[in-house]
C-alpha positions as CSV (number, residue, x, y, z in Angstrom):
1,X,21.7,6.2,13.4
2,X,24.0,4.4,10.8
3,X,20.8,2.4,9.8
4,X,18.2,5.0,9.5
5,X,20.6,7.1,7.4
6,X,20.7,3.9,5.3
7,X,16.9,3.7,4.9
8,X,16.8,7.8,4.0
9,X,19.1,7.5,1.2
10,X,17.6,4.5,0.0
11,X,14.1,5.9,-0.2
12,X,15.6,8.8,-1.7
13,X,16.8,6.9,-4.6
14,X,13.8,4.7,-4.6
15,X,11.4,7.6,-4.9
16,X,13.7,9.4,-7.4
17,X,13.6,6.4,-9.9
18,X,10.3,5.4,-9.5
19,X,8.8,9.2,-9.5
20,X,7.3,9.3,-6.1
21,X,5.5,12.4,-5.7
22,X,3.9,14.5,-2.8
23,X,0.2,13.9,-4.1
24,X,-1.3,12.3,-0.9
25,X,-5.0,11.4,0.6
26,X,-5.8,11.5,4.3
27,X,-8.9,11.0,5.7
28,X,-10.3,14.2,8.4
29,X,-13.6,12.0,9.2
30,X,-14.4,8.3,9.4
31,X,-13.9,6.5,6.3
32,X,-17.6,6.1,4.6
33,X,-19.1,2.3,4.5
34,X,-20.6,0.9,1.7
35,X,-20.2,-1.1,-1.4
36,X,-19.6,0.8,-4.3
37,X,-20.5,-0.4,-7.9
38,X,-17.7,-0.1,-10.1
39,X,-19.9,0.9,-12.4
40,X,-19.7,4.7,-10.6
41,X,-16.2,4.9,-9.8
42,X,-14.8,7.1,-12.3
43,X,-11.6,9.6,-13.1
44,X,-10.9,12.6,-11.4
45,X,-8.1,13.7,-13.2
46,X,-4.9,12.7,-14.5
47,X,-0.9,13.8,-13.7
48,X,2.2,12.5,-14.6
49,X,2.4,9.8,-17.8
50,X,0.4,7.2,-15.8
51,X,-0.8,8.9,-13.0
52,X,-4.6,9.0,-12.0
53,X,-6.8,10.0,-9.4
54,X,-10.6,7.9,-8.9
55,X,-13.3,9.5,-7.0
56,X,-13.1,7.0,-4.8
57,X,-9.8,4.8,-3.4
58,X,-10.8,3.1,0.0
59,X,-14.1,2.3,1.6
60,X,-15.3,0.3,4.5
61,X,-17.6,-2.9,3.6
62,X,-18.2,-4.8,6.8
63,X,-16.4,-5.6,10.2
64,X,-16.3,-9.0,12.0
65,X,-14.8,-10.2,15.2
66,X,-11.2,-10.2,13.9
67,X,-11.1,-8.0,10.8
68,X,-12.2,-5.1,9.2
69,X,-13.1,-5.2,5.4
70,X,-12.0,-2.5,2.5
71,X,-12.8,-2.4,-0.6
72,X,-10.4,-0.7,-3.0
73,X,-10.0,1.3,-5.9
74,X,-7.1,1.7,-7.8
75,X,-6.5,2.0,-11.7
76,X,-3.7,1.0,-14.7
77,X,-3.3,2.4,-18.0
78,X,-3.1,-0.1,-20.2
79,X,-2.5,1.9,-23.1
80,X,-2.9,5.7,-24.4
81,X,-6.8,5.5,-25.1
82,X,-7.6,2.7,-22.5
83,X,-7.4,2.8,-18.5
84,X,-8.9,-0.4,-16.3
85,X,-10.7,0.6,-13.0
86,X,-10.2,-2.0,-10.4
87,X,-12.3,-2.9,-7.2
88,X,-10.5,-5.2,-5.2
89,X,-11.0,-6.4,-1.3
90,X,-9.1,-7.2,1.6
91,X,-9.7,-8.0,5.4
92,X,-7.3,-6.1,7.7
93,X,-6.5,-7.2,11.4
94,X,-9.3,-4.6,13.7
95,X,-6.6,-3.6,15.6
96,X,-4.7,-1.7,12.5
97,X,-6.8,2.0,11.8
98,X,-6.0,3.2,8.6
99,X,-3.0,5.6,8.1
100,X,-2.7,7.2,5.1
101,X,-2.2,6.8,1.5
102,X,-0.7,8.3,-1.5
103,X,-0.2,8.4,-5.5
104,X,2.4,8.3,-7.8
105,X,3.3,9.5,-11.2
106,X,4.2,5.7,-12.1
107,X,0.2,5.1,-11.4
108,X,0.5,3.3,-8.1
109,X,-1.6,3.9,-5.0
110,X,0.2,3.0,-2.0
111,X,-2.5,2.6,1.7
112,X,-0.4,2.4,5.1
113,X,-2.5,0.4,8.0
114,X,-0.9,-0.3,11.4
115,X,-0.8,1.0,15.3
116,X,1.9,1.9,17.5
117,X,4.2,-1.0,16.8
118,X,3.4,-3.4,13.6
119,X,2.1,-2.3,10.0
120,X,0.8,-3.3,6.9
121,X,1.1,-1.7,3.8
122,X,-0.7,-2.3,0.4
123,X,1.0,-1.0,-3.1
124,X,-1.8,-1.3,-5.8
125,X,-0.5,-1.5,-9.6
126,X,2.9,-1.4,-8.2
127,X,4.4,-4.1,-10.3
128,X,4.4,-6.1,-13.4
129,X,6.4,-9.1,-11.8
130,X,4.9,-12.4,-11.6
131,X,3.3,-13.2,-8.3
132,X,4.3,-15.1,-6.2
133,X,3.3,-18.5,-5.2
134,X,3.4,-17.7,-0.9
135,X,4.1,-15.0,1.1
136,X,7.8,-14.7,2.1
137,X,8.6,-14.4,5.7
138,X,11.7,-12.8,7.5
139,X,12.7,-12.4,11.0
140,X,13.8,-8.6,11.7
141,X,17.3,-9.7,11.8
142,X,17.5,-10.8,8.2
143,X,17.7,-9.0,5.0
144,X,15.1,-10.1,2.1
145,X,15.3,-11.2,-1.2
146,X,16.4,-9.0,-3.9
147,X,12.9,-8.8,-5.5
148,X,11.8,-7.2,-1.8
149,X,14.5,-4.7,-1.4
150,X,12.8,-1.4,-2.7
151,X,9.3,-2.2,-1.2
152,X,11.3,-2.8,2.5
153,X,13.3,-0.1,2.4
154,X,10.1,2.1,1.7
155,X,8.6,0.5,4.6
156,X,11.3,1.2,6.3
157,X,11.0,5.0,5.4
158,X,7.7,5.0,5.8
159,X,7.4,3.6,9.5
160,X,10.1,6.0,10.9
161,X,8.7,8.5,8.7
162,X,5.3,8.5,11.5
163,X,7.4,7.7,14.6
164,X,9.4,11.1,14.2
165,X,6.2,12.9,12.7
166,X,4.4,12.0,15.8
167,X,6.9,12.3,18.3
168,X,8.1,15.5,16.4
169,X,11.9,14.4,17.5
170,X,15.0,12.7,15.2
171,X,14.1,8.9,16.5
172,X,15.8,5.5,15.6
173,X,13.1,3.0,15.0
174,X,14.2,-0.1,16.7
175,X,12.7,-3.5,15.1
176,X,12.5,-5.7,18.2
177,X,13.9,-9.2,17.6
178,X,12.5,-11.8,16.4
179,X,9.6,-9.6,14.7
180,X,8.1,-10.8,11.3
181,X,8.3,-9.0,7.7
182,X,6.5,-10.6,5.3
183,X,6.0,-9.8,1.2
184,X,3.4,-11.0,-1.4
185,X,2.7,-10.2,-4.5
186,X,-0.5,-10.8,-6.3
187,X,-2.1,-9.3,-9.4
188,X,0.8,-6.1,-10.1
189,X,0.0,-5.7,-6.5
190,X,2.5,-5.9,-3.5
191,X,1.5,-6.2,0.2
192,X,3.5,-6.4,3.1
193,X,2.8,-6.6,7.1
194,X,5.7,-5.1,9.1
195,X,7.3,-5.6,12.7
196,X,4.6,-8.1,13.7
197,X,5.4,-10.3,16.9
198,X,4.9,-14.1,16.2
199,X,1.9,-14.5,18.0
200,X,0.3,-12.1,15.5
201,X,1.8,-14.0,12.3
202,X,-1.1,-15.8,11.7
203,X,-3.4,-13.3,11.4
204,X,-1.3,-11.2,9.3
205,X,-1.1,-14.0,7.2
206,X,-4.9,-14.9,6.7
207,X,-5.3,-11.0,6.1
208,X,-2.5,-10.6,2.8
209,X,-4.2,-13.9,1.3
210,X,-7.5,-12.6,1.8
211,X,-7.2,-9.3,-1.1
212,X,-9.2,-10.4,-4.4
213,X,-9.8,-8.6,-7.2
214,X,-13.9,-8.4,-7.3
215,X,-14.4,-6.4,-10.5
216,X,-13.4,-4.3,-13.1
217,X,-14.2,-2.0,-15.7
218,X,-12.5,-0.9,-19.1
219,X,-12.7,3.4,-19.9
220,X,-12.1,4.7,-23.2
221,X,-10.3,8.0,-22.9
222,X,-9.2,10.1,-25.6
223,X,-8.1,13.0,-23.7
224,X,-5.5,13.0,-21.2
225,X,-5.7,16.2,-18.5
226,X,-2.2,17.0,-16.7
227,X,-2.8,20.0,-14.4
């Protein structure tokens, strides 16, 4: 209980400095496939100071015998008059459905994949960092690096966040032993697979190094629409 009154506060703060807000995207029918041009993906609208909202954020490209292929959408400001539209791609384990996923005033988009027991989660334009040169790796027992902290405590959040939503009951999640966390961070993006048994490492692995950035576009705004 001490623990998940830990992870609470800590996302409190998190989301309270970073301007977290309520803004969030579930899909009620099967995700569509395709392959969308870049070339159509434009703004819906704008919120916050760097906040925006494409028509478009996930799609499915193509399954295979292990994975399941997404193409992304996600979008920086790069200055008052100028936003970039990004289409990026990664393969995620078929066992993982997607979840959910949400914007934030800071501009991020954050997707959640998993099942019952282990996770991923991608942050897209979540930092400004340089990336790093592997992924880093931790058992559930130990506590990660200093440059991880925010983005595992909101994993943290996050995961008990569906346990009690699902179970509709005040829950402890329980990391089983020996389970694997591991953090990458690639193009101001941040992803991370969560509670994964070590049998599933690889995997996990293959899938985090797999996201590219495929394309991208420059857009010219002039007017900026806050509802």
């Amino acid at each position: 209980m001490r623990r998940l009154l830990f992870i609470i506060i800590a996302s409190f703060i998190s989301h309270s400095i970073y301007g977290m807000q309520d803004i969030m995207f579930g899909f009620l029918k099967p995700i569509p496939t395709g392959d969308t041009d870049i070339s159509s993906i434009y703004i819906e609208r704008e919120f916050g100071d760097s906040g925006i909202i494409l028509n478009k954020t996930i799609e499915l490209f193509r399954t295979e015998k292990r994975y399941v292929y997404y193409n992304l959408f996600s979008s920086r400001r790069t200055s008052d008059s100028t936003i970039t539209i990004y289409k990026s791609r990664i393969k995620v384990p078929k066992k993982y459905h997607f979840i959910r996923g949400k914007h934030e005033y800071a501009g991020g988009t954050h997707l959640y994949f998993g099942n019952k027991k282990e996770w991923m989660f991608i942050f897209l334009n979540a930092s400004s960092n340089q990336d790093s040169t592997d992924i880093d790796i931790y058992k559930a027992e130990e506590k990660p690096h200093q440059q991880w902290m925010w983005y595992h405590n909101l994993v943290m959040s996050e995961i008990s966040h569906k346990i009690n939503h699902k179970k509709k009951v005040w829950v402890t999640f329980k990391q089983k032993k020996d389970s694997l966390y591991g953090y990458y961070k690639m193009n101001r993006n941040v992803l991370c697979f969560a509670n994964v048994k070590e049998e599933h490492k690889g995997i996990n692995i293959e899938s985090l190094k797999s996201f590219e950035i495929i394309d991208e576009k420059e857009i010219i705004t002039n007017q900026r629409t806050v509802p």
